[in-house]
PDB file of N, CA, C and O in Angstrom:
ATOM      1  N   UNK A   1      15.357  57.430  31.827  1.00  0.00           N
ATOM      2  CA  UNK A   1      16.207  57.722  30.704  1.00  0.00           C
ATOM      3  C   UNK A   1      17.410  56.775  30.752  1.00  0.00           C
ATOM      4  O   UNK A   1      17.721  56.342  31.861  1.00  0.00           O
ATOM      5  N   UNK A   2      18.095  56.416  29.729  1.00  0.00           N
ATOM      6  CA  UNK A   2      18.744  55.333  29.510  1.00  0.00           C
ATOM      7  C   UNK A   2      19.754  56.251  29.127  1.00  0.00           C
ATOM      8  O   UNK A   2      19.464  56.897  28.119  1.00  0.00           O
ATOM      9  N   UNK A   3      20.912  56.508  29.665  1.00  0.00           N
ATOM     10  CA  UNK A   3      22.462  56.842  29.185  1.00  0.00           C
ATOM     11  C   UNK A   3      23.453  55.713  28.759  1.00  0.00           C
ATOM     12  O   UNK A   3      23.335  54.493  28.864  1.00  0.00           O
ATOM     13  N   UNK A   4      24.263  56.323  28.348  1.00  0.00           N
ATOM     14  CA  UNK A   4      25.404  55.357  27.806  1.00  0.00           C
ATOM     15  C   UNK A   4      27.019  56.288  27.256  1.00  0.00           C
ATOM     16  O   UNK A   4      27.132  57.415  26.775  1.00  0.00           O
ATOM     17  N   UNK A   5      27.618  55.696  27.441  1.00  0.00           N
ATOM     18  CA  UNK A   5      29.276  56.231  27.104  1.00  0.00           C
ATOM     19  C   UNK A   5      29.970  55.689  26.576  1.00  0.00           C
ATOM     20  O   UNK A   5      29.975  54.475  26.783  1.00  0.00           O
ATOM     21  N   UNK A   6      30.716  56.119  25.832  1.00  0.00           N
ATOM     22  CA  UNK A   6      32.191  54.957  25.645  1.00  0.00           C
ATOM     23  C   UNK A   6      33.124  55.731  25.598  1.00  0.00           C
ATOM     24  O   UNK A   6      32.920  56.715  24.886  1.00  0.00           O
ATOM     25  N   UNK A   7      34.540  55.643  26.317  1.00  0.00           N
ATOM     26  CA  UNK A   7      35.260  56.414  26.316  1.00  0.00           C
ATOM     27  C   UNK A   7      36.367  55.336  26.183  1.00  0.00           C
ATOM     28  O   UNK A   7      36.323  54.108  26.113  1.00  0.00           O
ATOM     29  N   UNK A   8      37.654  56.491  26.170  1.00  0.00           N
ATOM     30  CA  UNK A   8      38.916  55.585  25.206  1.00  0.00           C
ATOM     31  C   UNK A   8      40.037  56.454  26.486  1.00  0.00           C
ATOM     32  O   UNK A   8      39.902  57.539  27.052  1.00  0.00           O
ATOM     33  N   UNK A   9      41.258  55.265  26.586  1.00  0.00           N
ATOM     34  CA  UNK A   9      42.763  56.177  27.413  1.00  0.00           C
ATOM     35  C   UNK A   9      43.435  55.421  27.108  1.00  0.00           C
ATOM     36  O   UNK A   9      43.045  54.314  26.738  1.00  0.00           O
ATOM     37  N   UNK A  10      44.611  55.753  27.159  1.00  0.00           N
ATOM     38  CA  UNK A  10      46.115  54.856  27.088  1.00  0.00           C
ATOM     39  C   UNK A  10      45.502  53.543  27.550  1.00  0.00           C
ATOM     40  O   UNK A  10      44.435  53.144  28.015  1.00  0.00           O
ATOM     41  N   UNK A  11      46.534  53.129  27.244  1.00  0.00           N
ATOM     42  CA  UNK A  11      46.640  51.275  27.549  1.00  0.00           C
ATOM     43  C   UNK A  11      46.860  51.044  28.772  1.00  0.00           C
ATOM     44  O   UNK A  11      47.712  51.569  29.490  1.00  0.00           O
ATOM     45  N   UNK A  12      45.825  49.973  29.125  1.00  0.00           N
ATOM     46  CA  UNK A  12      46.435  49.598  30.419  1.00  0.00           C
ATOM     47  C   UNK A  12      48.079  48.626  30.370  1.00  0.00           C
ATOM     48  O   UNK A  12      48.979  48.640  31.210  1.00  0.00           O
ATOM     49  N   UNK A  13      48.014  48.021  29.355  1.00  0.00           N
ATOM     50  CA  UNK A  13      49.593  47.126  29.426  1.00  0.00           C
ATOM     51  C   UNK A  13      50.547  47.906  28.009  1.00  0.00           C
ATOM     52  O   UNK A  13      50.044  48.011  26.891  1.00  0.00           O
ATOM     53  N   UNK A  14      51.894  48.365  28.324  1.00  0.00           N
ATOM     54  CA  UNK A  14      52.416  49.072  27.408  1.00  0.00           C
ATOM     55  C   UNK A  14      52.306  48.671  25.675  1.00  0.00           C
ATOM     56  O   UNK A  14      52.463  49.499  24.778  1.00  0.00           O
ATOM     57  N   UNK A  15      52.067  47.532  25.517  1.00  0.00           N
ATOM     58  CA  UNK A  15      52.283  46.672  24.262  1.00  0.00           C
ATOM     59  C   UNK A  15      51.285  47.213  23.762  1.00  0.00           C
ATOM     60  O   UNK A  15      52.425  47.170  23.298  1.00  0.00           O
ATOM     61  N   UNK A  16      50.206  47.773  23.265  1.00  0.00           N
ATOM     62  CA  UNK A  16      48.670  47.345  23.408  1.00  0.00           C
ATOM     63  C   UNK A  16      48.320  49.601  23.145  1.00  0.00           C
ATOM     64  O   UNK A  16      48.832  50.376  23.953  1.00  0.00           O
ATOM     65  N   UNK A  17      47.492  50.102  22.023  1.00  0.00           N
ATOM     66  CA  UNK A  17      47.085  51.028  21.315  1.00  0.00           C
ATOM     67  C   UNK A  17      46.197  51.706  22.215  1.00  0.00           C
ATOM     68  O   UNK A  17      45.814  52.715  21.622  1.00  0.00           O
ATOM     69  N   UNK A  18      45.616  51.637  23.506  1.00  0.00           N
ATOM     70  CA  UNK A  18      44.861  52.252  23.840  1.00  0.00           C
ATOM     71  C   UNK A  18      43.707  51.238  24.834  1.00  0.00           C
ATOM     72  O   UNK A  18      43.720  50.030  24.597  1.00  0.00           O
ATOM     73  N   UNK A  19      43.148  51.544  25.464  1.00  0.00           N
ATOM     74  CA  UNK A  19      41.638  51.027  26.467  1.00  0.00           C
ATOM     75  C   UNK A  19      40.645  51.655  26.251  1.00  0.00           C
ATOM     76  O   UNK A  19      40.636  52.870  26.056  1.00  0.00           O
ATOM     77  N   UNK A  20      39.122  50.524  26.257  1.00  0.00           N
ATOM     78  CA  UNK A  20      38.157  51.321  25.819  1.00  0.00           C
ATOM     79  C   UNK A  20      37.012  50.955  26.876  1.00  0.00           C
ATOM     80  O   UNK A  20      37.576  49.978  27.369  1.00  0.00           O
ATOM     81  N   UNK A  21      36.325  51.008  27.270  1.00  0.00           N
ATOM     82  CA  UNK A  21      35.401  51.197  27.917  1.00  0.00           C
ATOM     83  C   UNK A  21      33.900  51.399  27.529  1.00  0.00           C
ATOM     84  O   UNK A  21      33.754  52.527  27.058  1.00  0.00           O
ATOM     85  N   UNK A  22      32.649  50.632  27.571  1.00  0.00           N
ATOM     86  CA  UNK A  22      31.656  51.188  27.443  1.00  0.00           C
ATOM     87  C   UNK A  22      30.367  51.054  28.606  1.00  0.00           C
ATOM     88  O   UNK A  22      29.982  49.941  28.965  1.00  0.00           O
ATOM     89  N   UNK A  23      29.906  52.011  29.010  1.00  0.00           N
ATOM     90  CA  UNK A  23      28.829  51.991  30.191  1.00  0.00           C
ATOM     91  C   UNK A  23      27.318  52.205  29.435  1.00  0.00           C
ATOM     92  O   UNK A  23      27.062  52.781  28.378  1.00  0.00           O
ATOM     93  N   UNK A  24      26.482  51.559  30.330  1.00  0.00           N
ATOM     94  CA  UNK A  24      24.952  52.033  30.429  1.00  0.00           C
ATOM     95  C   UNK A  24      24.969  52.161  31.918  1.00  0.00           C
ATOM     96  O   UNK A  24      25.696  51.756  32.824  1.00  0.00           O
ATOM     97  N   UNK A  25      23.311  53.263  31.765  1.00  0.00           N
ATOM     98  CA  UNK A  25      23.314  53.314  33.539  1.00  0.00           C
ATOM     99  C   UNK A  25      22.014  53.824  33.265  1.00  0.00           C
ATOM    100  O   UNK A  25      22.137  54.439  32.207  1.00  0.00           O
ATOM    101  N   UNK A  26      20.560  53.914  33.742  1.00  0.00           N
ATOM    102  CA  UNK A  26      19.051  54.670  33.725  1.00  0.00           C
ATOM    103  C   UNK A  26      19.070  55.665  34.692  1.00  0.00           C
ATOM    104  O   UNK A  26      19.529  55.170  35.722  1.00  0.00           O
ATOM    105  N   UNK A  27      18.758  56.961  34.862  1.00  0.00           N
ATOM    106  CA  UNK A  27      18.724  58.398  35.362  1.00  0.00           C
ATOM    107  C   UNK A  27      17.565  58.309  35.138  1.00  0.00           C
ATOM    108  O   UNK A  27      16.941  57.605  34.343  1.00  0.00           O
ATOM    109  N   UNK A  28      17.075  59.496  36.299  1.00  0.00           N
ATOM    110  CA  UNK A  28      15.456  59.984  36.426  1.00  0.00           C
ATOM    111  C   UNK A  28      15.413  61.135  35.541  1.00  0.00           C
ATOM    112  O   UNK A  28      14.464  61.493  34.843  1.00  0.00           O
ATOM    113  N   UNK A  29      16.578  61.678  35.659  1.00  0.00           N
ATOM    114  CA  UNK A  29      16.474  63.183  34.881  1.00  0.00           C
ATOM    115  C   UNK A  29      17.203  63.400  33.576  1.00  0.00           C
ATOM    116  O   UNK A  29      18.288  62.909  33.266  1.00  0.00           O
ATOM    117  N   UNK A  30      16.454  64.197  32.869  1.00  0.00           N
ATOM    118  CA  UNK A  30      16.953  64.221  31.275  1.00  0.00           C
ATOM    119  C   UNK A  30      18.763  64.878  30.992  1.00  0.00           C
ATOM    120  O   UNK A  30      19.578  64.809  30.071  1.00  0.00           O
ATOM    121  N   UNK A  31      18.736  65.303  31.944  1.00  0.00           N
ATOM    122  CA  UNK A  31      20.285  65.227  31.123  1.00  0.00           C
ATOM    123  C   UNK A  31      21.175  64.529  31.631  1.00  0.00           C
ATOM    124  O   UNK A  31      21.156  63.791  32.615  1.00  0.00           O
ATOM    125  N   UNK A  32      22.080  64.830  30.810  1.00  0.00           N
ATOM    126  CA  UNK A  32      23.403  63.838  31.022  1.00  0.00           C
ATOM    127  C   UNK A  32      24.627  64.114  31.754  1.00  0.00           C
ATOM    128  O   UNK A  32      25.289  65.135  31.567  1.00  0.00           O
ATOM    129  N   UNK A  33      24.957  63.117  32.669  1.00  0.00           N
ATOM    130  CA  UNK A  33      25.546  64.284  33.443  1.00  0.00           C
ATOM    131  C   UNK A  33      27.251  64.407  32.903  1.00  0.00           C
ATOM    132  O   UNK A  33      27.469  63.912  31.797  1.00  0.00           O
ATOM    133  N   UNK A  34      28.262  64.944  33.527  1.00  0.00           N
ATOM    134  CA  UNK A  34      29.638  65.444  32.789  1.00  0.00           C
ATOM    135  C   UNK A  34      30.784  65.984  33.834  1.00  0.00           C
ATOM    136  O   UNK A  34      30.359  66.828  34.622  1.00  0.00           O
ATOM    137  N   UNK A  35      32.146  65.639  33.964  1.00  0.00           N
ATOM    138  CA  UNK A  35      32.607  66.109  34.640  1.00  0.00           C
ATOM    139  C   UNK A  35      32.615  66.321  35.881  1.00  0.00           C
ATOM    140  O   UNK A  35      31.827  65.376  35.922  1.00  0.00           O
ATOM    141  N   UNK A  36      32.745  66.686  37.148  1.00  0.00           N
ATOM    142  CA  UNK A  36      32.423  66.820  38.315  1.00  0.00           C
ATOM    143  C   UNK A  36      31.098  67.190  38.618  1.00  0.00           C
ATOM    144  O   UNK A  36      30.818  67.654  39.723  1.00  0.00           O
ATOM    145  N   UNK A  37      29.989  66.974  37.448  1.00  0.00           N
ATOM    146  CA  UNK A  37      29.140  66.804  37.809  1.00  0.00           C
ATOM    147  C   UNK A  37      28.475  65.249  37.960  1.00  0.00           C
ATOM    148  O   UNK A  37      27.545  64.882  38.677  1.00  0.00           O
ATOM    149  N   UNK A  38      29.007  64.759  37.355  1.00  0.00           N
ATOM    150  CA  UNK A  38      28.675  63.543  36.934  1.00  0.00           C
ATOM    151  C   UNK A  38      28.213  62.601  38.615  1.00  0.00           C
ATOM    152  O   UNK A  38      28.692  63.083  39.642  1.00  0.00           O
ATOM    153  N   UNK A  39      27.596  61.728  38.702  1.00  0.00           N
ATOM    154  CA  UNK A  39      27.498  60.982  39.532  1.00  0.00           C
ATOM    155  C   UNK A  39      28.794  60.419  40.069  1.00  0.00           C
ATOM    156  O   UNK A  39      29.727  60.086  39.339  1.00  0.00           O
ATOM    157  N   UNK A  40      28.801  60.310  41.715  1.00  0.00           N
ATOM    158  CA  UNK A  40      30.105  60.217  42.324  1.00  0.00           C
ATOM    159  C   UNK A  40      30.316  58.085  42.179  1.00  0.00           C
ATOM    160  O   UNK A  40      31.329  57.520  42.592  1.00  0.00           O
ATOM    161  N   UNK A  41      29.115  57.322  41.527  1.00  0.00           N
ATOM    162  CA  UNK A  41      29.057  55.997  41.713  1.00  0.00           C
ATOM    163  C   UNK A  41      29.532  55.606  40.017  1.00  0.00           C
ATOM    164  O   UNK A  41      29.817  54.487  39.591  1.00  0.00           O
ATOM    165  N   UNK A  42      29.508  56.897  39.257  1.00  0.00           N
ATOM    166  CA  UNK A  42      29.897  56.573  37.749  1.00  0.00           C
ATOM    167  C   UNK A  42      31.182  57.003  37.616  1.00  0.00           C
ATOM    168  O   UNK A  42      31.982  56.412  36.890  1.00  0.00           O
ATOM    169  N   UNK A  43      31.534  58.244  38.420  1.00  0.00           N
ATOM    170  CA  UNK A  43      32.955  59.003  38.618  1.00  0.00           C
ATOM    171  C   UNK A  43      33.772  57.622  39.372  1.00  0.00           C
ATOM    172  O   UNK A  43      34.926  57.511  38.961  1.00  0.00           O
ATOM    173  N   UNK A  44      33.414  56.710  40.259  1.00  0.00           N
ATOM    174  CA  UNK A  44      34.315  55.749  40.756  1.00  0.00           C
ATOM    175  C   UNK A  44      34.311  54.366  39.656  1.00  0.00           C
ATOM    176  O   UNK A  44      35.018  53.499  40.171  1.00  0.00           O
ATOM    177  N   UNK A  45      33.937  54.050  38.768  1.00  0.00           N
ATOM    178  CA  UNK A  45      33.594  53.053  37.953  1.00  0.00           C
ATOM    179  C   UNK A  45      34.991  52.547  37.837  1.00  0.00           C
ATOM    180  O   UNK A  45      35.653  53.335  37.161  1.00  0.00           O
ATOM    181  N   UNK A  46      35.780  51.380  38.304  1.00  0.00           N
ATOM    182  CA  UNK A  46      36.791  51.291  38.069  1.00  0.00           C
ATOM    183  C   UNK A  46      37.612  50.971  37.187  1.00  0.00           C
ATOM    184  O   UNK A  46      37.993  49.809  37.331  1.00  0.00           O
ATOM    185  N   UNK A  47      37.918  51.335  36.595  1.00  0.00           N
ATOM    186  CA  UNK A  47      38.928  51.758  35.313  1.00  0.00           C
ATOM    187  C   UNK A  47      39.523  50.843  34.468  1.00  0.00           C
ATOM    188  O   UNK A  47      39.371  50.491  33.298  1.00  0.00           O
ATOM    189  N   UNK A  48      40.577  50.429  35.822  1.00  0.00           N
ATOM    190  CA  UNK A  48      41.823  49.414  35.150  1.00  0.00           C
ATOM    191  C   UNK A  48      40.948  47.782  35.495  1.00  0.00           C
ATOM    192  O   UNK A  48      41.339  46.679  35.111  1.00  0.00           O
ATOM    193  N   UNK A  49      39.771  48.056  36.269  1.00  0.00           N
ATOM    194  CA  UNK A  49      39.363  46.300  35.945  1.00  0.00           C
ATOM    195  C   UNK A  49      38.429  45.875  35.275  1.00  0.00           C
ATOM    196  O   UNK A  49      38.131  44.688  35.143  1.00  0.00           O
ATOM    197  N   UNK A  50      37.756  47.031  34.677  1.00  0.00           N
ATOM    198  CA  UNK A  50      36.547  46.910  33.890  1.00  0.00           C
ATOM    199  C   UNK A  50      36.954  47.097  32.337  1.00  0.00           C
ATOM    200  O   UNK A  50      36.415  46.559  31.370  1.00  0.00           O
ATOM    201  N   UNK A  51      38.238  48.160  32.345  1.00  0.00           N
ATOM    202  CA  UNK A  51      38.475  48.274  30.153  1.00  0.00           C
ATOM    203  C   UNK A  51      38.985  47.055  29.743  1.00  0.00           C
ATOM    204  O   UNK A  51      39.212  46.077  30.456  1.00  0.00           O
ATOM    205  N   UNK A  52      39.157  47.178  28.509  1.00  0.00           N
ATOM    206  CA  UNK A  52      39.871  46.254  27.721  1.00  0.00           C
ATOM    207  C   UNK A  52      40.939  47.361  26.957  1.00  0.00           C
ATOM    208  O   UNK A  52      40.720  48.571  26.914  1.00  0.00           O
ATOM    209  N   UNK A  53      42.221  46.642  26.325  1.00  0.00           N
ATOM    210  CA  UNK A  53      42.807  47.356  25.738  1.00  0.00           C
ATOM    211  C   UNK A  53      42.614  46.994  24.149  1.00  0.00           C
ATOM    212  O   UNK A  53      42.097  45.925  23.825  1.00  0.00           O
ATOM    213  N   UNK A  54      42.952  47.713  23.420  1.00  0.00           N
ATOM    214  CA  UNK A  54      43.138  47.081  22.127  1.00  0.00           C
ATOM    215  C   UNK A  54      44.338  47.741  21.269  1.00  0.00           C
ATOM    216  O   UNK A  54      45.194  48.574  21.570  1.00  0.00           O
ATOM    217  N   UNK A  55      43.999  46.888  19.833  1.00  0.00           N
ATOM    218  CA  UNK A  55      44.974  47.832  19.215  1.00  0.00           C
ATOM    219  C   UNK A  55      44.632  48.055  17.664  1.00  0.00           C
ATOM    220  O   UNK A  55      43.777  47.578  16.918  1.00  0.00           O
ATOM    221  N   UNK A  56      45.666  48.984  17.501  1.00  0.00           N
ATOM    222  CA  UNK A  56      45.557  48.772  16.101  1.00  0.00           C
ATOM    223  C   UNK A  56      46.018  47.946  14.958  1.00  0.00           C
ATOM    224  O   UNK A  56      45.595  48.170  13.824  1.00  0.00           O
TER     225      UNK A  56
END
């Protein structure tokens, strides 16, 4: 199974509307996972070197 996300947070640099983020990742099992359930290798995905910020 093929997952995917995109999630959004404050800006990494103050100037700048927000950071966005988008992942893929393939799972054996049909659902998706969420929250402290989520995989501890997707829960570490690092944040501030992987988003981009943008704006409006």
């Amino acid at each position: 199974m093929v997952c995917t996300a995109g999630s959004r947070s404050a800006p990494l640099a103050t100037a700048m509307a927000g950071s966005v983020l988008a992942v893929a990742w393939f799972r054996a099992a049909p659902e998706a996972p969420a929250g402290e359930d989520a995989d501890a290798t997707l829960r570490a995905i690092p944040w501030e070197a992987l988003a981009e910020d943008y704006e409006l």
